[in-house]
PDB file of N, CA, C and O in Angstrom:
ATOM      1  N   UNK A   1      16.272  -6.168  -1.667  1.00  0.00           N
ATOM      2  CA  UNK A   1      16.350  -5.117  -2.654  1.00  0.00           C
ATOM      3  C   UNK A   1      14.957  -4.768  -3.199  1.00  0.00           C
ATOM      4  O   UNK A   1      14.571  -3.637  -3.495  1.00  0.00           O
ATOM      5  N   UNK A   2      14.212  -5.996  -3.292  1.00  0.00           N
ATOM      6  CA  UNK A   2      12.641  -5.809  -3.855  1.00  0.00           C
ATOM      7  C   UNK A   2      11.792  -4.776  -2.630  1.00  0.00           C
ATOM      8  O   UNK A   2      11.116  -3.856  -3.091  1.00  0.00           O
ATOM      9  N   UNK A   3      11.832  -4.907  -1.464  1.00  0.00           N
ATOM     10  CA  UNK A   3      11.472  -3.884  -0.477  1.00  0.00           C
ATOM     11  C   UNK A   3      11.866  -3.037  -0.700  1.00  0.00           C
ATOM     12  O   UNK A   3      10.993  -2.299  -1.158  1.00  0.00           O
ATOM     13  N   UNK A   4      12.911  -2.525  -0.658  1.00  0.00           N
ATOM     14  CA  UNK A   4      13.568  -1.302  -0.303  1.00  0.00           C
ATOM     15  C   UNK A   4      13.172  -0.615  -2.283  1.00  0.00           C
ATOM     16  O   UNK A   4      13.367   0.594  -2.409  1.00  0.00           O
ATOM     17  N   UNK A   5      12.855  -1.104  -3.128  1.00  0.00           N
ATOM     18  CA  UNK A   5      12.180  -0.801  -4.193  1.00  0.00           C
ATOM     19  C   UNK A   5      10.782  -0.198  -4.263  1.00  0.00           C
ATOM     20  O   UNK A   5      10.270   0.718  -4.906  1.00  0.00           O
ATOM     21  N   UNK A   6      10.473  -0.850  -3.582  1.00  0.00           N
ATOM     22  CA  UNK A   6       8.773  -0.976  -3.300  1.00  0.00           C
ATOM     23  C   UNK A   6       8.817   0.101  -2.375  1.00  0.00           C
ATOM     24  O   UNK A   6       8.257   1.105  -2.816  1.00  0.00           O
ATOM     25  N   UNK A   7       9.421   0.254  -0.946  1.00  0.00           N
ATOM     26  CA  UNK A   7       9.477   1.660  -0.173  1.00  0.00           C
ATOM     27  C   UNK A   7       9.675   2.881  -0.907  1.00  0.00           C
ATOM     28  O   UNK A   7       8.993   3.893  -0.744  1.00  0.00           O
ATOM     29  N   UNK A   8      10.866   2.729  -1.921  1.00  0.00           N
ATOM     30  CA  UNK A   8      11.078   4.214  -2.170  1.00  0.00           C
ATOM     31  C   UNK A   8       9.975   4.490  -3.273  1.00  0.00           C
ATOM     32  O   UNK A   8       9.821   5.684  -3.529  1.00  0.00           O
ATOM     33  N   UNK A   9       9.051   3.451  -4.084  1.00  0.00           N
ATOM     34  CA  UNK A   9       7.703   3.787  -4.669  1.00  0.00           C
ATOM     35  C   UNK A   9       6.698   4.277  -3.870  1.00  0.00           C
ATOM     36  O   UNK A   9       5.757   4.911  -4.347  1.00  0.00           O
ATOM     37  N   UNK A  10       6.810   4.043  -2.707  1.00  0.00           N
ATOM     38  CA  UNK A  10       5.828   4.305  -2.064  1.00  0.00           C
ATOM     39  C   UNK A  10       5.761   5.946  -1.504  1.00  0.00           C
ATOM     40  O   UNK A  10       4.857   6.782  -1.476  1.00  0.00           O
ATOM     41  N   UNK A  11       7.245   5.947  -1.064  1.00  0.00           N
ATOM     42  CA  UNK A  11       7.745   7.249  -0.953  1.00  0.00           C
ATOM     43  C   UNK A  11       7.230   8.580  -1.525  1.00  0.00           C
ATOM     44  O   UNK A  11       6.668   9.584  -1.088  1.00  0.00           O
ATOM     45  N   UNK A  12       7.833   7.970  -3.103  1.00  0.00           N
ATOM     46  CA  UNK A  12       7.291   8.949  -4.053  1.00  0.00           C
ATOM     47  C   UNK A  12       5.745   9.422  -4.724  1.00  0.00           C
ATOM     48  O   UNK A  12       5.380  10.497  -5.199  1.00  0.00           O
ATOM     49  N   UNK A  13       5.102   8.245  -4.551  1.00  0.00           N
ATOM     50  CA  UNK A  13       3.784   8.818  -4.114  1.00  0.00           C
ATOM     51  C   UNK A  13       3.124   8.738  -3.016  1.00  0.00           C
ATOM     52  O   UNK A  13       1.898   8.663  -3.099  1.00  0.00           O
ATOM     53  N   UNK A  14       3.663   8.735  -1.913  1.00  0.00           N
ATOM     54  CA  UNK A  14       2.887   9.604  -0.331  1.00  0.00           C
ATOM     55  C   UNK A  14       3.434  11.694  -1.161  1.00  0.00           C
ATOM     56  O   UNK A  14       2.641  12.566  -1.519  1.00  0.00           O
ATOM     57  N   UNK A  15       4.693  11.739  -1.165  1.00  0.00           N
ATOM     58  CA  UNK A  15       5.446  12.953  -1.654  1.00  0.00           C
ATOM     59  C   UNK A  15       3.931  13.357  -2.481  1.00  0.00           C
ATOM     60  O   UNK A  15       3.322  14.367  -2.127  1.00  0.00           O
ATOM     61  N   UNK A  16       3.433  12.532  -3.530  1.00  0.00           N
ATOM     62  CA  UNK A  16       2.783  13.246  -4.871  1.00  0.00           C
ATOM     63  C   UNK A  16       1.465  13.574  -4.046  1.00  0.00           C
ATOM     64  O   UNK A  16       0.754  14.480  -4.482  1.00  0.00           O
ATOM     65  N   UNK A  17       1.083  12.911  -2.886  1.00  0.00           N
ATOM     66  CA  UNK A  17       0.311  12.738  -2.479  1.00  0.00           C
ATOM     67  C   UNK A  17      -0.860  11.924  -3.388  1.00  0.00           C
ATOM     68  O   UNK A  17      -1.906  12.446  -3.773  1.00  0.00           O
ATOM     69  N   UNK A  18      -0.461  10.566  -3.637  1.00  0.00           N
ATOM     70  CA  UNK A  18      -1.119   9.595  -4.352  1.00  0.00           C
ATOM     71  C   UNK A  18      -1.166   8.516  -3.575  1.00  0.00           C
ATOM     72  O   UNK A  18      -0.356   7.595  -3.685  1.00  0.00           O
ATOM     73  N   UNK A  19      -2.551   8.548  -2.340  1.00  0.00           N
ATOM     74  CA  UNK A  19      -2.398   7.938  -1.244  1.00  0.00           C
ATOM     75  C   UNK A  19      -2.305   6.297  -1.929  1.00  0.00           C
ATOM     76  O   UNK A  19      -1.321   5.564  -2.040  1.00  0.00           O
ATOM     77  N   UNK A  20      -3.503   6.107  -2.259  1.00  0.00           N
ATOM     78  CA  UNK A  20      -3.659   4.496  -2.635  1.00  0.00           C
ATOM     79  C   UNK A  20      -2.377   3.713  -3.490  1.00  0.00           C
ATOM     80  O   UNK A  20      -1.910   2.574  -3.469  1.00  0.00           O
ATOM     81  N   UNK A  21      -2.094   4.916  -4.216  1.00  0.00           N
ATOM     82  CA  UNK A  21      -0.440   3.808  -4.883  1.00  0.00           C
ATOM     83  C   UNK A  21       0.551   3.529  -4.000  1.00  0.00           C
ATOM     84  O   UNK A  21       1.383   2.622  -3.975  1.00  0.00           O
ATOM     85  N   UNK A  22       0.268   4.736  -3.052  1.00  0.00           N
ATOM     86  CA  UNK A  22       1.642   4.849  -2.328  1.00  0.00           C
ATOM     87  C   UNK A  22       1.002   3.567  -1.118  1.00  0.00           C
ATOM     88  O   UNK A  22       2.053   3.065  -0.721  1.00  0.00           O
ATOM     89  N   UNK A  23      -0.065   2.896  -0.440  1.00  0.00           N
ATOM     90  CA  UNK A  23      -0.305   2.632   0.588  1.00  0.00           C
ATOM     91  C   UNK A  23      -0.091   1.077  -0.291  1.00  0.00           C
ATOM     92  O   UNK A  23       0.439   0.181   0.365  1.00  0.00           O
ATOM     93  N   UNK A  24      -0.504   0.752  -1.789  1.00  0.00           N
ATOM     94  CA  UNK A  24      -0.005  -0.366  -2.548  1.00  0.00           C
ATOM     95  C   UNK A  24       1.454  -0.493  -2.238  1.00  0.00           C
ATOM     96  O   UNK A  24       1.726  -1.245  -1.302  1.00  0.00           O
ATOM     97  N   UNK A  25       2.437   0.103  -2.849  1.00  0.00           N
ATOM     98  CA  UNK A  25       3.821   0.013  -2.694  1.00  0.00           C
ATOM     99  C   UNK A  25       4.223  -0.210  -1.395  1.00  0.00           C
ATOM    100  O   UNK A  25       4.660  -1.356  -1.288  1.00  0.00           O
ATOM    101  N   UNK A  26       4.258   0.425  -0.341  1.00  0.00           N
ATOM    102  CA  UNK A  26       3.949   0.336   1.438  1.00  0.00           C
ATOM    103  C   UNK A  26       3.650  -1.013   1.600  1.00  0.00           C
ATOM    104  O   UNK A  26       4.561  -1.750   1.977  1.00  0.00           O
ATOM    105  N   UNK A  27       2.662  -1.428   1.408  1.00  0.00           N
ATOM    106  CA  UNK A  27       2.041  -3.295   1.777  1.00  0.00           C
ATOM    107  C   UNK A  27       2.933  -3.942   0.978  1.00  0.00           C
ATOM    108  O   UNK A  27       3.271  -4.991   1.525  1.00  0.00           O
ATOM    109  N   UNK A  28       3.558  -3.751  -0.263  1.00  0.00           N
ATOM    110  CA  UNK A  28       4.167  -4.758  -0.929  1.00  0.00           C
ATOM    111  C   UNK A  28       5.514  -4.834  -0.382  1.00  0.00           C
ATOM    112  O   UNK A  28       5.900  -5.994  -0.238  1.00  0.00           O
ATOM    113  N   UNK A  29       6.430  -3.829   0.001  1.00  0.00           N
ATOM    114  CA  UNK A  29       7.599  -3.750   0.871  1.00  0.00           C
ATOM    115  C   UNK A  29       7.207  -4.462   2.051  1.00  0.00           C
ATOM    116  O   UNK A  29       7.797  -5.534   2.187  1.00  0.00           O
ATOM    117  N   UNK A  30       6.233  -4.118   3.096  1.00  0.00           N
ATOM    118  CA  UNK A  30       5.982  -4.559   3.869  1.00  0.00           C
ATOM    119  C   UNK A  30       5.692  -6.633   3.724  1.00  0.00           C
ATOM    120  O   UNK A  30       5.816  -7.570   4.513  1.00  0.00           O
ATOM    121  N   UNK A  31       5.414  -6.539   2.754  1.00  0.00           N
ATOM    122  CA  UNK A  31       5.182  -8.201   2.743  1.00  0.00           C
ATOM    123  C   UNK A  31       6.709  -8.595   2.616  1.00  0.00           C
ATOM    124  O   UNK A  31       7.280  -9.299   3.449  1.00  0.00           O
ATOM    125  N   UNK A  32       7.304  -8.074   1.498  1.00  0.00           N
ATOM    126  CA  UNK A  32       8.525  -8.779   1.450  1.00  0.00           C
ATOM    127  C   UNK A  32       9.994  -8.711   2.568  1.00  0.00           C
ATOM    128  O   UNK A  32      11.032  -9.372   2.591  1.00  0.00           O
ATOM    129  N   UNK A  33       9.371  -7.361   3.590  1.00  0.00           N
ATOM    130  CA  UNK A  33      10.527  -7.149   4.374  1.00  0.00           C
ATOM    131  C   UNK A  33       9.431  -6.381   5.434  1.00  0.00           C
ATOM    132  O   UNK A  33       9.078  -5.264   5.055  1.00  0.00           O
ATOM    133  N   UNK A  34       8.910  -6.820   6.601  1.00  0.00           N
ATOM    134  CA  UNK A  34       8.029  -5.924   7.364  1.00  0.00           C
ATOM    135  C   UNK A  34       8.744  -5.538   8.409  1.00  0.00           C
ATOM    136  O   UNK A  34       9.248  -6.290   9.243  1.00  0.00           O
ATOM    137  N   UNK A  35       8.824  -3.836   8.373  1.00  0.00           N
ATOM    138  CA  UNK A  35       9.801  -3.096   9.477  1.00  0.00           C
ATOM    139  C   UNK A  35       8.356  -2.178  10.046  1.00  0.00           C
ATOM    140  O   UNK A  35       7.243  -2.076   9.530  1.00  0.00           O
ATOM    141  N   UNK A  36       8.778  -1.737  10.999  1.00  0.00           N
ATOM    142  CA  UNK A  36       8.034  -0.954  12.097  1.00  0.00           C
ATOM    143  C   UNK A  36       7.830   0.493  10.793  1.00  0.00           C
ATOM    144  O   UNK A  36       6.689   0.765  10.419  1.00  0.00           O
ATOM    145  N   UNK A  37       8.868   1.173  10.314  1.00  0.00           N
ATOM    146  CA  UNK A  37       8.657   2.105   9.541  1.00  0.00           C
ATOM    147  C   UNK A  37       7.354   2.003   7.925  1.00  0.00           C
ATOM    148  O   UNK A  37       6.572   2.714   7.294  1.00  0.00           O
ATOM    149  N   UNK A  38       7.754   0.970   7.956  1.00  0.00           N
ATOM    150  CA  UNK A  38       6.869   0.800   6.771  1.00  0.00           C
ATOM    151  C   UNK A  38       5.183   0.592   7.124  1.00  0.00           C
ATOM    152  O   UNK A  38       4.142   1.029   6.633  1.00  0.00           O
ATOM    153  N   UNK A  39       5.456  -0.126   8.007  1.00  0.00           N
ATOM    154  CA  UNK A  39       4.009   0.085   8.867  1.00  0.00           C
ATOM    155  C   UNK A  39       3.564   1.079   9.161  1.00  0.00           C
ATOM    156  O   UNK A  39       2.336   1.160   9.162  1.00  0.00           O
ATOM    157  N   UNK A  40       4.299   2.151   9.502  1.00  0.00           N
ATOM    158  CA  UNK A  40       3.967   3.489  10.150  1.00  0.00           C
ATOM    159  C   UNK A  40       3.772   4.136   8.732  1.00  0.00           C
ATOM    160  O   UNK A  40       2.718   4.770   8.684  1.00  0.00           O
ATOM    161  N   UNK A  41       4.388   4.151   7.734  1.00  0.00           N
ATOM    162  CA  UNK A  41       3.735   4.610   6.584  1.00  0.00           C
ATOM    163  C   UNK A  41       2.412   4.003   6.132  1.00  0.00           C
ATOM    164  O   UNK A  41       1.375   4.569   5.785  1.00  0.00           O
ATOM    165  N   UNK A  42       2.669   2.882   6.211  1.00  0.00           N
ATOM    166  CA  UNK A  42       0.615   2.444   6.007  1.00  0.00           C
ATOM    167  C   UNK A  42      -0.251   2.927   6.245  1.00  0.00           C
ATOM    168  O   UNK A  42      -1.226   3.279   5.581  1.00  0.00           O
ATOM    169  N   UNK A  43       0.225   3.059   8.055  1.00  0.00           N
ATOM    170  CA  UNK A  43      -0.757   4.198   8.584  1.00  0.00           C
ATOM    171  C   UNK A  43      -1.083   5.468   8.247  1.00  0.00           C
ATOM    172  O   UNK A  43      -2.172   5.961   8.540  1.00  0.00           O
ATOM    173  N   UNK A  44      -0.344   5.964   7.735  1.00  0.00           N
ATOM    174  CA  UNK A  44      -0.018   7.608   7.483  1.00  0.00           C
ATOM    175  C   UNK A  44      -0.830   7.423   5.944  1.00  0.00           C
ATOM    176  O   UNK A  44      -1.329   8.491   5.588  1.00  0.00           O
ATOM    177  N   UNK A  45      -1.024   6.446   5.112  1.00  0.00           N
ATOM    178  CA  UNK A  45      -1.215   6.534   3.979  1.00  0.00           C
ATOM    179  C   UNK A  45      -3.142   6.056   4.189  1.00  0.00           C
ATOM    180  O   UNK A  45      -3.985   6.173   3.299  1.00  0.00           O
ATOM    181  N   UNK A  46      -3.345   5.625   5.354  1.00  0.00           N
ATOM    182  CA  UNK A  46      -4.604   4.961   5.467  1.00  0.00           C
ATOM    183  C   UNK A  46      -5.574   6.161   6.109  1.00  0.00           C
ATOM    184  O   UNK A  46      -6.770   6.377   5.915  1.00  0.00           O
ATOM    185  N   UNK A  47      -4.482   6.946   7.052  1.00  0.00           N
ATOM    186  CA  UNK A  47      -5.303   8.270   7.354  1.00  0.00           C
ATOM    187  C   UNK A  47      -5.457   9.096   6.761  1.00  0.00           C
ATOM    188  O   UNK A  47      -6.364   9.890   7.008  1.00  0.00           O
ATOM    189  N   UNK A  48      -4.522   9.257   5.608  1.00  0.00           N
ATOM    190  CA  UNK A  48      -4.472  10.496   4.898  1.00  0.00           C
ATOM    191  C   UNK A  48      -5.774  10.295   3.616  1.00  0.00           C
ATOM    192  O   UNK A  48      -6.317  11.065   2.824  1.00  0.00           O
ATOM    193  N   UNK A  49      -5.912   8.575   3.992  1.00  0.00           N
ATOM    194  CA  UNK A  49      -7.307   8.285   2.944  1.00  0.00           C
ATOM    195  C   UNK A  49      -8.918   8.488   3.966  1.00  0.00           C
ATOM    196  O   UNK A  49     -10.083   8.210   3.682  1.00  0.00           O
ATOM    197  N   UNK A  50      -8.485   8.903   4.828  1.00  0.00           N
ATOM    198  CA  UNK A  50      -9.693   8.810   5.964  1.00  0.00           C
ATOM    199  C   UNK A  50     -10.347   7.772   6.458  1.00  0.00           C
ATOM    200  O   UNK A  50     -11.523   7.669   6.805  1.00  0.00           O
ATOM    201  N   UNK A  51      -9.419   6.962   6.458  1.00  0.00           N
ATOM    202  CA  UNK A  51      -9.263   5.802   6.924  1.00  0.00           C
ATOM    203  C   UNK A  51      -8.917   5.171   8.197  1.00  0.00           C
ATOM    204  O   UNK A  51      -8.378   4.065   8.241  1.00  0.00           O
ATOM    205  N   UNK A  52      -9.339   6.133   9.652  1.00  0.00           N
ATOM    206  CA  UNK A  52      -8.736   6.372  10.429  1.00  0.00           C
ATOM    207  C   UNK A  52      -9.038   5.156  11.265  1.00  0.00           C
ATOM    208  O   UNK A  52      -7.932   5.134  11.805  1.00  0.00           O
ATOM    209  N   UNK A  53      -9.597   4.235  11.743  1.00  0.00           N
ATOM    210  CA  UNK A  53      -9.758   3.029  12.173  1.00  0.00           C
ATOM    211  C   UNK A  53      -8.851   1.850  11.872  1.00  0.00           C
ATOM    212  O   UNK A  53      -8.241   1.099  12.633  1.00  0.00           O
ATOM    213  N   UNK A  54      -8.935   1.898  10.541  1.00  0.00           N
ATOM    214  CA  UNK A  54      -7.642   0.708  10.473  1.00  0.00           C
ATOM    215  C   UNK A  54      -6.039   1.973  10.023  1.00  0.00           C
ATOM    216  O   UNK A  54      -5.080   1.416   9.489  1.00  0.00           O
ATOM    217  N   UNK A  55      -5.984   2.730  10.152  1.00  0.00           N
ATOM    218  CA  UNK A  55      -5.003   3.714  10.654  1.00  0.00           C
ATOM    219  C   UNK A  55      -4.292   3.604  11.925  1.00  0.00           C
ATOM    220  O   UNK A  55      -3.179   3.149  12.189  1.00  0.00           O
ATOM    221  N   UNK A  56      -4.975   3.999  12.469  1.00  0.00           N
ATOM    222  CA  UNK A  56      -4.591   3.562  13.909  1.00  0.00           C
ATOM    223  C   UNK A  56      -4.201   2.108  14.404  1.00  0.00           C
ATOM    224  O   UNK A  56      -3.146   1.774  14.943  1.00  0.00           O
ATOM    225  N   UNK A  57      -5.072   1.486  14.161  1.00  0.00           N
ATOM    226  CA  UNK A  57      -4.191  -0.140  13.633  1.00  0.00           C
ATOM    227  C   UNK A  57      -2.620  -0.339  13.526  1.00  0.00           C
ATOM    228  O   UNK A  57      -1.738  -0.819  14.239  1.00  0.00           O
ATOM    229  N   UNK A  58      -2.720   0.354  12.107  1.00  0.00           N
ATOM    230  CA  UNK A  58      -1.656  -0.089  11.494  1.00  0.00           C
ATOM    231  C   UNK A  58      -0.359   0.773  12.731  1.00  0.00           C
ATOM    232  O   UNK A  58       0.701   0.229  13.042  1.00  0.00           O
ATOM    233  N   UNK A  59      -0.777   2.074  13.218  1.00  0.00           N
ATOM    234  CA  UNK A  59       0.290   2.865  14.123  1.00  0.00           C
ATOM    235  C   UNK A  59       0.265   1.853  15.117  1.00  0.00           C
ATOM    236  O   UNK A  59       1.371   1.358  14.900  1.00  0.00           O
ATOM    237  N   UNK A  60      -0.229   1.173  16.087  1.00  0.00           N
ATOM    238  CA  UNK A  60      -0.237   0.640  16.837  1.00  0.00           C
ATOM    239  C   UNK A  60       0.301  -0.835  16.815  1.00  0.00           C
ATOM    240  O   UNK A  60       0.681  -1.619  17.685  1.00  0.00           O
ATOM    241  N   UNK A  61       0.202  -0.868  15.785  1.00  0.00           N
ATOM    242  CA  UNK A  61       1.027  -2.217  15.038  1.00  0.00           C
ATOM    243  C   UNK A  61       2.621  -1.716  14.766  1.00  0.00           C
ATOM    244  O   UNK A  61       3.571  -2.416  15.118  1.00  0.00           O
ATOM    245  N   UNK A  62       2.760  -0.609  14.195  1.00  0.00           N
ATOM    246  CA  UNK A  62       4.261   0.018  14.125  1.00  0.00           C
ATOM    247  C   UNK A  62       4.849  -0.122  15.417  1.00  0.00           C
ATOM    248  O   UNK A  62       5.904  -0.693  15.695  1.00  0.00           O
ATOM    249  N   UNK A  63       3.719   0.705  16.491  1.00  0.00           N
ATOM    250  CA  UNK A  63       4.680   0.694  18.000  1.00  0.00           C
ATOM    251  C   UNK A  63       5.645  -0.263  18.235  1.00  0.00           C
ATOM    252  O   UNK A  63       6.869  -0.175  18.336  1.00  0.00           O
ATOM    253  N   UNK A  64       4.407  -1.769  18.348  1.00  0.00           N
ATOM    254  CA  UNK A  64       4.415  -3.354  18.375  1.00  0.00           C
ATOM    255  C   UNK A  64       6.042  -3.626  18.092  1.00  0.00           C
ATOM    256  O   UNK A  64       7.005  -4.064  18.722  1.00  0.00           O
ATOM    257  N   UNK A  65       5.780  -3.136  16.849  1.00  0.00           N
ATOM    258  CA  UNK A  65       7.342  -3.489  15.843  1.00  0.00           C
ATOM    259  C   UNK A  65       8.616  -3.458  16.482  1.00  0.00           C
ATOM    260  O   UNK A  65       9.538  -4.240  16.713  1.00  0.00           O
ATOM    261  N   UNK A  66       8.167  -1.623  16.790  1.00  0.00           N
ATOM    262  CA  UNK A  66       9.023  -0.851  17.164  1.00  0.00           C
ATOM    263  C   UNK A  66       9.776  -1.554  18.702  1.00  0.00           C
ATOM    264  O   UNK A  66      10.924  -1.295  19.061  1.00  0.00           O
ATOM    265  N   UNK A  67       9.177  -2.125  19.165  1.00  0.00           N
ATOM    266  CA  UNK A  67       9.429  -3.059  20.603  1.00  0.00           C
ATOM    267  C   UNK A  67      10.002  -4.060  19.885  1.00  0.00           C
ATOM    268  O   UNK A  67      10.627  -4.792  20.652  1.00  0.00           O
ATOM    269  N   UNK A  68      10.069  -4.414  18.766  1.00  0.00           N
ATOM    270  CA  UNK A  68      10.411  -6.097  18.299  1.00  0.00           C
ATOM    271  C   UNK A  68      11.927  -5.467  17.548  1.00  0.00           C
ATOM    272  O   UNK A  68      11.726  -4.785  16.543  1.00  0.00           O
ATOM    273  N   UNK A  69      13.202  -5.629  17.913  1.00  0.00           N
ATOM    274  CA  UNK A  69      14.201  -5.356  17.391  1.00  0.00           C
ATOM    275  C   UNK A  69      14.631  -6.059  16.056  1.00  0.00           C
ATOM    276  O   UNK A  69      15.575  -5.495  15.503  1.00  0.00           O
ATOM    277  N   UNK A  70      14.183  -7.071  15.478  1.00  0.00           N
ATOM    278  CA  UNK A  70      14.037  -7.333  14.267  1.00  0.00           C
ATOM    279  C   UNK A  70      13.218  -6.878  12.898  1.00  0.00           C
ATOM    280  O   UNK A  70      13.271  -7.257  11.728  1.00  0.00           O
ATOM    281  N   UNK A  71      12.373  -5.804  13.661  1.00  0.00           N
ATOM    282  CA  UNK A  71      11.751  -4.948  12.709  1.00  0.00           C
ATOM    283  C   UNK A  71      11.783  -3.620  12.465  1.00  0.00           C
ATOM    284  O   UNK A  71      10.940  -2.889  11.947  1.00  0.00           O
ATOM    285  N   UNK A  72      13.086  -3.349  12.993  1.00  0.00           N
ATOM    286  CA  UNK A  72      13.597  -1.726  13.038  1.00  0.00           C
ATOM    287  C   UNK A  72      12.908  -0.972  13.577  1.00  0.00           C
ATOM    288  O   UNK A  72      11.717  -1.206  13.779  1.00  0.00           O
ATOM    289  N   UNK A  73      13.553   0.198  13.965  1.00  0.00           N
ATOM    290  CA  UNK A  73      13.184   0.856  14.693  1.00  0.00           C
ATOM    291  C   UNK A  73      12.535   1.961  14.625  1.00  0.00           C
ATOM    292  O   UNK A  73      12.794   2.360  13.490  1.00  0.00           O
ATOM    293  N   UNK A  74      11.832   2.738  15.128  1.00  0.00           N
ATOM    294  CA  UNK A  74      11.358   4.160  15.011  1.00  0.00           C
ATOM    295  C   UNK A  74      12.009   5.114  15.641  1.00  0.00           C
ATOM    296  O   UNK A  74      12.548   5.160  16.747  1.00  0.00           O
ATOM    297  N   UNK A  75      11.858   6.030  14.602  1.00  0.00           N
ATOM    298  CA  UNK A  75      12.998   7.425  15.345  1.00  0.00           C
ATOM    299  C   UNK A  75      11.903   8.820  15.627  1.00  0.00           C
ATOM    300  O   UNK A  75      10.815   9.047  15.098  1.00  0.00           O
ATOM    301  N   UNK A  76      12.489   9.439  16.431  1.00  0.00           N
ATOM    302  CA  UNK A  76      11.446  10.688  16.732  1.00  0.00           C
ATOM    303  C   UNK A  76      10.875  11.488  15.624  1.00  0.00           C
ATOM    304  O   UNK A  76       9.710  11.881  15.684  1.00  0.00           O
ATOM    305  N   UNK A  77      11.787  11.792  14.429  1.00  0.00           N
ATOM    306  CA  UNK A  77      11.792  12.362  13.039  1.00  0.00           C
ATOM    307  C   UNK A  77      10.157  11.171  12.565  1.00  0.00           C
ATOM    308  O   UNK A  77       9.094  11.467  12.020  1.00  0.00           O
ATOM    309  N   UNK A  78      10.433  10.482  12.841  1.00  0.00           N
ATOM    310  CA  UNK A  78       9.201   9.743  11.666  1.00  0.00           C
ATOM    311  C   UNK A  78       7.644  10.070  11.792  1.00  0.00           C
ATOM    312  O   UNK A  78       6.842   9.570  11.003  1.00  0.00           O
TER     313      UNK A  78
END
């Protein structure tokens, strides 16, 4: 429940476009529950800081996930 808390904070500021809170909230979901999606928001929150090196990282780490069926999955929409 503490993840899925922490995601939809994160949510709402990627939305405000408030990269760094939102890429805080993102890592803290991610610690307590790490899914392929939340990773892929890291990324999205690390590029959108121009952060594109460990960006790509973090997408390439989502893929990873995305192969690991215990860390949910990625859908074409994301």
């Amino acid at each position: 429940m503490q993840a899925r808390t922490a995601y939809l904070a994160g949510v709402d500021h990627a939305r405000a476009a408030r990269w760094s809170e939102a890429l805080t909230a993102f890592r803290r979901s991610h610690a307590l529950r790490p899914l392929a999606l939340t990773t892929y928001n890291i990324g999205a929150c690390l590029r959108a800081m121009g952060r594109y090196v460990k960006a790509r990282k973090a997408f390439q780490r989502a893929l990873r996930q995305h192969r690991a069926p215990e860390h949910g999955v990625l859908t074409e929409t994301t």
